[in-house]
C-alpha positions, 0 to 999 in steps of 0.5 A: 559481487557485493553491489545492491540494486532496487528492484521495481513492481508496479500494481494498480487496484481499484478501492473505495474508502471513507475518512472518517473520524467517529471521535468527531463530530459530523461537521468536524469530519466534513470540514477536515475530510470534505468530499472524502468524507462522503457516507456512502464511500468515495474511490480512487484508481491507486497505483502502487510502486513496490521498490525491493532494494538488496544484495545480487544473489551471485547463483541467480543475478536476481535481488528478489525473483519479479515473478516471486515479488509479483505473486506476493503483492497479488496475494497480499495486497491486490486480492485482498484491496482491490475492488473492496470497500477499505473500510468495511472489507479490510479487516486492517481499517477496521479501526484506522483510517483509510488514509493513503498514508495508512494504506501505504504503511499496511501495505508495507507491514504486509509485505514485508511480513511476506518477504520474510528476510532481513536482507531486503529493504522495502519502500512502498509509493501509493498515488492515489491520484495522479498528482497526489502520491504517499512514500513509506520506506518502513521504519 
């Protein structure tokens, strides 16, 4: 049977983040980040949706084992974001914004780097708030 099927994980973590641009001056980080741009941090609830998309394995029935997939995101994403502020314990924000469209592209890189197999696709949906959501289907 060579039908693809997506596979769906769905995370929650909780994190804290600053947009902040240090080329900018204060008043110009305040006017295109607003409250966002808060010294001392702001946090969001975010909801993350993992879609795995392949081949059913014909010895398994699996795309991708949803146990497997789950401890990968927890070890992955959720251990390292969740309750951390972005930006100062995310070794990867460092020196990149902490922009959902950024966090979404990192979680994608890191997953996909654990996946480890080109016979899978990945597409990352962060909500950052209930009505405000970023997709990355990778590249």
């Amino acid at each position: 049977m060579n039908r693809k099927v997506s596979v769906y994980r769905l995370e929650h973590f909780n994190a804290a983040h600053r947009l902040h641009n240090p080329e900018w001056s204060n008043a110009e980080n305040e006017r295109i980040f607003g409250k966002c741009n808060n010294p001392n941090y702001h946090g969001h609830n975010y909801n993350l949706e993992v879609k795995v998309t392949g081949l059913i394995n014909s010895d398994t029935g699996y795309v991708i084992d949803i146990k497997i997939l789950s401890d990968i995101i927890k070890e992955h994403v959720l251990d390292a974001f969740d309750h951390k502020n972005l930006n100062l314990d995310v070794p990867e924000f460092k020196n990149l914004n902490p922009t959902a469209e950024n966090i979404a592209v990192v979680i994608h890189d890191k997953l996909e780097k654990a996946l480890n197999t080109d016979s899978l696709t990945l597409k990352i949906r962060l909500y950052e708030t209930e009505r405000n959501y970023v997709e990355y289907p990778g590249e």
